[in-house]
C-alpha positions as CSV (number, residue, x, y, z in Angstrom):
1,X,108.2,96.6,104.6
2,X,106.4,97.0,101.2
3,X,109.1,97.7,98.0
4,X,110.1,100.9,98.0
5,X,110.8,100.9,93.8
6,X,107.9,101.2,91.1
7,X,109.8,99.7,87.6
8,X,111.3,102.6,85.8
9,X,109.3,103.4,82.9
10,X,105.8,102.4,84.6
11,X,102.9,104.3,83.2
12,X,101.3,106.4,86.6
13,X,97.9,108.0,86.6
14,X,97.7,110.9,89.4
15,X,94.5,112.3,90.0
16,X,94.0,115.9,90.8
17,X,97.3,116.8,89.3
18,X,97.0,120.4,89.4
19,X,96.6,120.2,93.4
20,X,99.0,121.0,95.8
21,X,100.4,117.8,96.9
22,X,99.8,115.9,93.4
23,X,101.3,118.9,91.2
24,X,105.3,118.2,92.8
25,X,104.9,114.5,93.3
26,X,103.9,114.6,89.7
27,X,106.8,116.2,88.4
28,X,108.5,113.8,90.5
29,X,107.7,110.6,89.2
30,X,107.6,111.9,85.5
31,X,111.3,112.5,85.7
32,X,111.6,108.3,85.6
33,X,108.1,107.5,84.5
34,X,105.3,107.7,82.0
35,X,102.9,109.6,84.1
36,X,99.3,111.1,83.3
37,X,97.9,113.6,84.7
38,X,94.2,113.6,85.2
39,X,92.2,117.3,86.3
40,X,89.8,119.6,85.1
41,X,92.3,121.8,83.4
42,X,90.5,125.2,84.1
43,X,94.0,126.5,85.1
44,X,96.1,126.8,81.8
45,X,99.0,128.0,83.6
46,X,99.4,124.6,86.0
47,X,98.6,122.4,82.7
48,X,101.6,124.0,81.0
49,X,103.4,123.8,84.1
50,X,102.9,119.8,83.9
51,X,103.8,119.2,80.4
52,X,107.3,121.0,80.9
53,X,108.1,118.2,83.1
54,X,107.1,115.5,81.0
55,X,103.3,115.3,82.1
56,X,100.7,114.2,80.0
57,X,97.8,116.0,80.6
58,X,94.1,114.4,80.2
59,X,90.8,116.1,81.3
60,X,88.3,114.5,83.0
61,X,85.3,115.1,85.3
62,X,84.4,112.9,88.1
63,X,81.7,114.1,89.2
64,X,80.4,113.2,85.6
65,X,82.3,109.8,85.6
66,X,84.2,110.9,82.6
67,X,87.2,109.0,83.0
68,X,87.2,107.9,79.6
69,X,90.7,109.4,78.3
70,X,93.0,108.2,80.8
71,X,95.3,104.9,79.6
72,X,93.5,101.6,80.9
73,X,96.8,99.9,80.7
74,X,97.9,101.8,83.7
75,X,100.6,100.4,85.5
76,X,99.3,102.7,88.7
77,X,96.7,104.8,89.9
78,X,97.0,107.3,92.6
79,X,93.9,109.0,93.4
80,X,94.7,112.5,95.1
81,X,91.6,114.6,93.1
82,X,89.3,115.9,95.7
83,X,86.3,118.1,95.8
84,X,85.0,120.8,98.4
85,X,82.6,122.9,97.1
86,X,80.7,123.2,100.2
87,X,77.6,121.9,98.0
88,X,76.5,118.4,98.7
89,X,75.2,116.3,95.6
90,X,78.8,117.8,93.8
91,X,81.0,117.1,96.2
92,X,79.7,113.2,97.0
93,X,79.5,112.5,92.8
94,X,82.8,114.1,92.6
95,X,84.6,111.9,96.1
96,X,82.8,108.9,96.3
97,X,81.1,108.3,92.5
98,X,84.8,109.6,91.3
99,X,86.7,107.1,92.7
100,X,84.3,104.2,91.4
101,X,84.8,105.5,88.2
102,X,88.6,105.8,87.8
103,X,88.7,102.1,89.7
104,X,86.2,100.4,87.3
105,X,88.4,102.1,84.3
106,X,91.6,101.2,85.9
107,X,90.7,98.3,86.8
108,X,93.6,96.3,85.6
109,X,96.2,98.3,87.7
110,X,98.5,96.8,89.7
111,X,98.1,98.8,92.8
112,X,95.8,102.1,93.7
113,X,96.4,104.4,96.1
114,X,93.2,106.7,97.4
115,X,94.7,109.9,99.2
116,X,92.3,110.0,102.1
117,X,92.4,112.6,105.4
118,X,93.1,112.2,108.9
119,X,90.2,114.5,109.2
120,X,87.5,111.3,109.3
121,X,88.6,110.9,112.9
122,X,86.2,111.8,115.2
123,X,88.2,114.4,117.6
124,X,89.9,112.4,120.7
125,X,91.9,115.1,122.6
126,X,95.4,113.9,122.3
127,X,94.9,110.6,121.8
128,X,97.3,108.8,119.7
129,X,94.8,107.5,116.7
130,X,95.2,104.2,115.3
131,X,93.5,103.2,112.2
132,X,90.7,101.4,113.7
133,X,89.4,105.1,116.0
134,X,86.0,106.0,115.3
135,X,85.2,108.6,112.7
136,X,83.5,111.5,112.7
137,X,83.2,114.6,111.1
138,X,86.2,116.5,112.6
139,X,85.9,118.9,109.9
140,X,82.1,120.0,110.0
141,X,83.3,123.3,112.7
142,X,84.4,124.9,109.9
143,X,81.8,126.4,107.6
144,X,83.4,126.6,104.5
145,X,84.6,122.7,104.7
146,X,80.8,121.1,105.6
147,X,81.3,118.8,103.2
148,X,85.0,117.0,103.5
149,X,85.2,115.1,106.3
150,X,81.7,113.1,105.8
151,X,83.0,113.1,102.0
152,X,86.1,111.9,103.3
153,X,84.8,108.9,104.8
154,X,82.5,108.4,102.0
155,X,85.4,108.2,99.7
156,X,86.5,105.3,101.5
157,X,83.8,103.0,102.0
158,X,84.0,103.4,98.4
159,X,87.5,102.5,97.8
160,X,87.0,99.8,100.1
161,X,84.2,98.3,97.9
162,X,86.1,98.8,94.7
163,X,89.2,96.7,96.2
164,X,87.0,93.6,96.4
165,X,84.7,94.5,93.7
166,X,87.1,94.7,90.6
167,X,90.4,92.4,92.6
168,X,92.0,95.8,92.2
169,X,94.6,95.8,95.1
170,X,94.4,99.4,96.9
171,X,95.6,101.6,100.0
172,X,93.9,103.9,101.2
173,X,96.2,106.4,103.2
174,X,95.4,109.5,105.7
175,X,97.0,111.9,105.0
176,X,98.4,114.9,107.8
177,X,98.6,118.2,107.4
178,X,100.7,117.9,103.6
179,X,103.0,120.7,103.2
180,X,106.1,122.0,101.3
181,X,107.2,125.1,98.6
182,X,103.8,124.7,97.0
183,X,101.4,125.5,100.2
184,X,99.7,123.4,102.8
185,X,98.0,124.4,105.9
186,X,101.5,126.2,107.6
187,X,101.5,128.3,104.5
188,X,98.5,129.7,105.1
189,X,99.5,130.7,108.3
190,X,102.5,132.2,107.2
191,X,100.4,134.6,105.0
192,X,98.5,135.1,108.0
193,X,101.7,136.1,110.0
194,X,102.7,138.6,107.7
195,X,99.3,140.5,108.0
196,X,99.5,140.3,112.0
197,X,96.5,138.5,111.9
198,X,95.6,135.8,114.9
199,X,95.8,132.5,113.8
200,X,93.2,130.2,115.9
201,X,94.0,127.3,117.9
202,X,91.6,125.0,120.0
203,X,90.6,125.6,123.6
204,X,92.0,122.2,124.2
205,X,95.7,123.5,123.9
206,X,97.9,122.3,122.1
207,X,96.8,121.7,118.6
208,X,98.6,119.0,117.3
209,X,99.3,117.2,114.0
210,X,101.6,115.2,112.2
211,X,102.8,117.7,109.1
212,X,104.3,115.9,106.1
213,X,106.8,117.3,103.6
214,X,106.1,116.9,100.1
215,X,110.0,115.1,99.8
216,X,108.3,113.0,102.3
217,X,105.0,112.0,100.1
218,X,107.6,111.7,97.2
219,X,109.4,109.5,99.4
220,X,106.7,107.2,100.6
221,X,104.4,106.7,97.9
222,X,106.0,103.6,96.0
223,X,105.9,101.7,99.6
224,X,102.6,102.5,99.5
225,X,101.4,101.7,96.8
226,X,103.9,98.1,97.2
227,X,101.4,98.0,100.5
228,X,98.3,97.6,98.5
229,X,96.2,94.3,98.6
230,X,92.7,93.0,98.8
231,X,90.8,93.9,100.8
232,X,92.5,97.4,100.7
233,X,94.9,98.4,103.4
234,X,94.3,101.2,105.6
235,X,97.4,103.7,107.0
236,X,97.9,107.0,108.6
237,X,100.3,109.0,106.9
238,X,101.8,112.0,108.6
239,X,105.4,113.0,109.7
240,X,106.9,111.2,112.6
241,X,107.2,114.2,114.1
242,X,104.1,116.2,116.4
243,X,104.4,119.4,115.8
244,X,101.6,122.0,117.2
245,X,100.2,124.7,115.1
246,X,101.3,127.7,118.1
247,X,105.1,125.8,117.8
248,X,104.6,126.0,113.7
249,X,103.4,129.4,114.0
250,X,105.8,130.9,116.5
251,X,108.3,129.4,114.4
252,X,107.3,131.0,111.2
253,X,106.7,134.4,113.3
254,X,110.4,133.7,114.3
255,X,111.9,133.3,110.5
256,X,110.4,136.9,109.1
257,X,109.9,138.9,111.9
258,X,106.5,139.0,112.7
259,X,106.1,137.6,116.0
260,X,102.6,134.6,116.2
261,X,99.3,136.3,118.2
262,X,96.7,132.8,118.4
263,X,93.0,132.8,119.2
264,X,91.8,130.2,121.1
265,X,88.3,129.3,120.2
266,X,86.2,126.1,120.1
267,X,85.2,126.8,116.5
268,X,88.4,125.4,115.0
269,X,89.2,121.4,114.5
270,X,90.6,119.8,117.0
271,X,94.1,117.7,117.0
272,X,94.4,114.8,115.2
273,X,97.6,112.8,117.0
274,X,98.0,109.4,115.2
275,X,99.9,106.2,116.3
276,X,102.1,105.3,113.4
277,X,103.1,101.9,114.0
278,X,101.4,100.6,110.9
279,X,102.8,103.2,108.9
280,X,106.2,102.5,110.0
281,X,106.2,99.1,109.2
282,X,105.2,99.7,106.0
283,X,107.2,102.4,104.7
284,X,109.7,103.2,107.5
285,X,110.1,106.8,108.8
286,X,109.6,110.5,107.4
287,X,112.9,112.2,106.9
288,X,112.9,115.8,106.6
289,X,112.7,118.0,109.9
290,X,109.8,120.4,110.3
291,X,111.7,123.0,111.0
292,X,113.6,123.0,107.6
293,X,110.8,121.7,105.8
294,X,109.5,125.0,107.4
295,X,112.0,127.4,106.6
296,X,112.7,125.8,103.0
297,X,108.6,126.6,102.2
298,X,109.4,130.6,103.5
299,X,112.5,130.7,101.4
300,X,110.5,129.5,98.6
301,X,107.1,131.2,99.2
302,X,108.5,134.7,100.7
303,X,112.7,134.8,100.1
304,X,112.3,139.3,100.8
305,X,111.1,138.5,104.6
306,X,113.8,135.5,105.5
C-alpha cells in the first residue's frame, strides 16, 4: 500500500480549486500545508472563501497555457480543474493542452495526480470495470455534457505522455460519483426531490455507481499520490460501496418527506460498476457509509426539511 502521509509543510498545487471536490479537500490540506490554489477566479466569493483557510490563491487559464504564476518548486500537483462548456476547441485546450501545461511547469514535482472520470468507460451493463475496459463515450447521451467523456479520455493520453515525457511520476484516478456538504450528483437530486420532480434512471435497472464522500477523497489522496510512478499509474476511485441512484434517491425522498418518482429512459448514462482491487491495494478501503454521507449532505444543504 502506497504512504498514506505527504511531509507536513509540503507546498500543494490543486487545480480547479474553486470546484466542488477541490474547494474542501483544499481547505483540508491547507490546515497542515502550503497549498496553492490555481482557478479562474471569476467567483470572488469562493476566492475569499480559500484564503480564510490559508489558501493561496493564483489565477491561471489553461486553455491559454498560462500557468505561469503557480510555484515551480511544488512539492505536489493535483490536477482536479476541468472544463465543459459543451464547445469543442475550449474544452480540449482547456483538458488535454491544460494538463501539458501545468506538467511541463511542474515538472520537478514529486508526484501528480490527474482527477480523471469513470465516465471514459464505454457502458457495460453491470459489469464490474477494471482499469483495462474499453472506453467510450458514456457521457455523449447527455446534451449538455457532449464534450466530457471524449475530453475525459483525452486528458489522459495526455497525462500518460507527460509521465514519461518530463520523468514526472503521476496517477491518474477515476473518479465516481464525488459527493459531500458541497454538492455532487445526489445533491442534485435532492433539489430535484424537493420540487417533486422525476429523477431519471436507465432502462437497464438499476443504475449503479460507486459514490465517494469528500472525507473519503480527503482520505485517499496522499496514498495516491504515494502510488504515482512512471509510466503513470491508472485506478478507479469510488466508494466501496454500490449504491443505485432509485436506493439514493428513495433514501433522500425518505429524510425530508418527499417520497422519489424515477423515469426510466434510455437517454440517461448508464451504470458504471468498477472492480476495485487495484484501488484497494493501493489505498485500502473508503470509510464513511452512504447513508450518513447522505444524510450529513441534507443536514448541511437543507437542515428546515430534515
Amino acid at each position: 500500500m502506497a504512504d498514506d502521509t505527504i511531509p507536513s509543510g509540503s507546498k500543494i498545487v490543486v487545480t480547479g480549486v474553486t470546484g466542488q471536490v477541490a474547494e474542501p479537500l483544499a481547505k483540508t490540506l491547507a490546515a497542515e500545508h502550503d497549498v496553492y490554489g490555481a482557478a479562474r477566479f471569476r467567483d470572488g466569493e469562493a476566492r475569499k472563501r480559500l484564503e480564510e483557510t490559508g489558501v493561496t490563491c493564483v489565477a491561471v487559464d489553461l486553455a491559454a497555457g498560462d500557468v505561469g504564476g503557480l510555484p515551480t518548486d511544488a512539492d505536489y500537483v493535483i490536477n482536479m480543474a476541468v472544463s465543459k462548456s459543451n464547445d469543442w476547441s475550449a474544452d480540449l485546450d482547456a483538458n488535454v493542452g491544460g494538463v501539458l501545461s501545468l506538467m511541463e511547469h511542474l515538472q520537478g514535482a514529486r508526484a501528480f495526480l490527474h482527477c480523471s472520470s469513470t465516465a471514459v468507460y464505454r457502458p457495460d451493463g453491470h459489469r464490474a470495470l477494471p482499469e483495462d475496459a474499453a472506453l467510450g463515450d458514456n457521457h455523449g447521451v447527455w446534451g449538455f455534457l457532449q464534450t466530457y467523456s471524449i475530453c475525459k479520455i483525452a486528458a489522459e493520453g495526455a497525462a500518460r505522455w507527460g509521465a514519461r515525457r518530463f520523468a514526472l511520476p503521476t496517477t491518474i484516478a477515476r473518479l465516481c460519483v464525488p459527493y459531500g456538504d458541497g454538492g455532487g450528483w445526489p445533491a442534485i437530486h435532492l433539489e430535484m426531490l424537493l420540487a417533486d420532480m422525476p429523477v431519471q434512471v436507465h432502462l437497464d435497472a438499476p443504475s449503479q455507481y460507486h459514490p465517494l464522500h469528500e472525507d473519503d477523497i480527503a482520505r485517499t489522496v496522499p496514498r495516491l499520490l504515494g502510488a504515482a510512478s512512471v509510466p503513470a499509474t491508472i485506478v478507479n476511485w469510488g466508494g466501496d460501496q454500490v449504491v443505485s441512484i432509485e436506493e439514493w434517491c428513495t433514501f433522500l425522498g425518505e429524510l425530508v418527506g418527499h417520497p422519489a418518482k424515477f423515469e426510466p429512459t434510455d437517454q440517461t448514462i448508464e451504470s458504471v460498476c468498477l472492480d476495485l482491487t487495484r484501488m484497494h491495494g493501493l489505498v485500502g478501503h473508503t470509510e464513511v457509509d452512504w447513508r450518513d454521507g447522505l444524510r450529513r449532505m441534507v443536514q448541511a444543504r437543507h437542515p428546515e426539511v430534515v
